[in-house]
N, C-alpha and C positions, 0 to 999 in steps of 0.2 A: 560555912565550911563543915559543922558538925552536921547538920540536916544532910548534907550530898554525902558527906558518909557514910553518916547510917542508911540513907536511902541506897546505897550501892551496895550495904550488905544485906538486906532484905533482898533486893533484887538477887546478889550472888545466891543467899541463900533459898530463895525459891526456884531459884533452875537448878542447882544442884540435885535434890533429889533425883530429877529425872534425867541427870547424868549415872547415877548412881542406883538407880531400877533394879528392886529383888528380882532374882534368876526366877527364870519360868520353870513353872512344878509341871506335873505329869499331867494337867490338864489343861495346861494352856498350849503346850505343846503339840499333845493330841488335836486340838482345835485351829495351832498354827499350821500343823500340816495336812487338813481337812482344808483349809481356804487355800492353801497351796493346790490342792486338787486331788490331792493323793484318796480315792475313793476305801482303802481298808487300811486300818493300822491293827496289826496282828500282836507287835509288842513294842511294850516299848522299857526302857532301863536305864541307869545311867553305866555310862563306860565312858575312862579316862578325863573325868571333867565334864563328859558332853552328854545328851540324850541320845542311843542308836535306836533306831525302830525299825521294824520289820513294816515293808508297805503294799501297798497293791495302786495299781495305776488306774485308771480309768480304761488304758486299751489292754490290763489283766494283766501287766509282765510285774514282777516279783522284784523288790529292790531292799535293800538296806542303805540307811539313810543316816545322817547324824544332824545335831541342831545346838545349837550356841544356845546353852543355856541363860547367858548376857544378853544375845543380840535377838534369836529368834534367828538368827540366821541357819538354814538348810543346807547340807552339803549334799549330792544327789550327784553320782558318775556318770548319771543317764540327762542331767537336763544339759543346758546347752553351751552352759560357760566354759571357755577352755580351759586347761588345766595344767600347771607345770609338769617340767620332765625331772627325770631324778637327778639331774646336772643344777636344772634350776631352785628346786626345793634345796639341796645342798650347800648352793651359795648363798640363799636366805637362810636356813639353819646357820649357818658361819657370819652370816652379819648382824645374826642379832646374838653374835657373842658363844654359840655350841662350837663344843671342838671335839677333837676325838669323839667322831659320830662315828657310829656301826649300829647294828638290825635296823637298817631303816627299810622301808616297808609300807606300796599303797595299800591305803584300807579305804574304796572307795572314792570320796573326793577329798579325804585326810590323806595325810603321813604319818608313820608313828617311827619315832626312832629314838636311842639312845646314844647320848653324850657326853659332855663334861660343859658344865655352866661357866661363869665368867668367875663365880666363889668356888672354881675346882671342885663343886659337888657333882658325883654323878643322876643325871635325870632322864626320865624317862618325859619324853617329848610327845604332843599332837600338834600339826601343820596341818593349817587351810592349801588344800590343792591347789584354790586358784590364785592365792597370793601368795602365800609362804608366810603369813603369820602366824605368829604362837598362838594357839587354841586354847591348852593347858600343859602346864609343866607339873613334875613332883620328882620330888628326891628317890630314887630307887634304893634303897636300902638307907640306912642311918647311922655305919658305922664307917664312914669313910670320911 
């Protein structure tokens, strides 16, 4: 019994990490959106939690882009995935608990909006366009 124990926390504990994977820095980034295809990256920074980067396309049109600094994931207005409407991001901002939303506001294939969280703090919100999940949240001010 103690042997299938322990052997299930070694197991737990060796996948763990790679549920748990350090954020990608400014050069893995660059690199992920290079094998994305994206032929020039002009800049790139953090804004609101994520990576924005200024890009160039392979057929030259000019795009700003964001990227999950967790997942590596790419949000991009111009590829092909559909995108919520501002009816839909709404009802996903409300079910994961935001209330009294106002500026909300596409940026690309995000949303960015402000709220009131489930602990009545107010936050300033980013939303995946194509599903409506929390990208990053933060407290907007700290005396409320």
């Amino acid at each position: 019994m103690l042997k299938s124990l322990t052997l299930a926390t070694v197991v737990a504990l060796a996948v763990a990490p790679a549920a748990q994977a350090a954020p990608l820095g400014m050069a893995q980034v660059e690199q992920t959106l290079r094998k994305a295809g994206y032929t020039q990256i002009h800049e790139i920074e953090r804004d609101d939690g994520l990576w924005e980067a200024d890009v160039s396309r392979a057929d030259g049109r000019f795009s700003e882009v964001y990227v999950d600094p967790k997942t590596g994931e790419i949000f991009d207005e111009h590829d092909s995935r559909a995108q919520l409407s501002t009816e839909q991001v709404l009802a996903k901002a409300q079910s994961q608990g935001l209330r009294e939303i106002h500026s909300l506001e596409r940026d690309g294939a995000t949303w960015s909006l402000e709220a009131r969280n489930a602990r009545n703090q107010r936050v300033e919100v980013r939303l995946s366009g194509y599903d409506g999940r929390i990208l990053h949240s933060e407290r907007d001010g700290w005396l409320d």
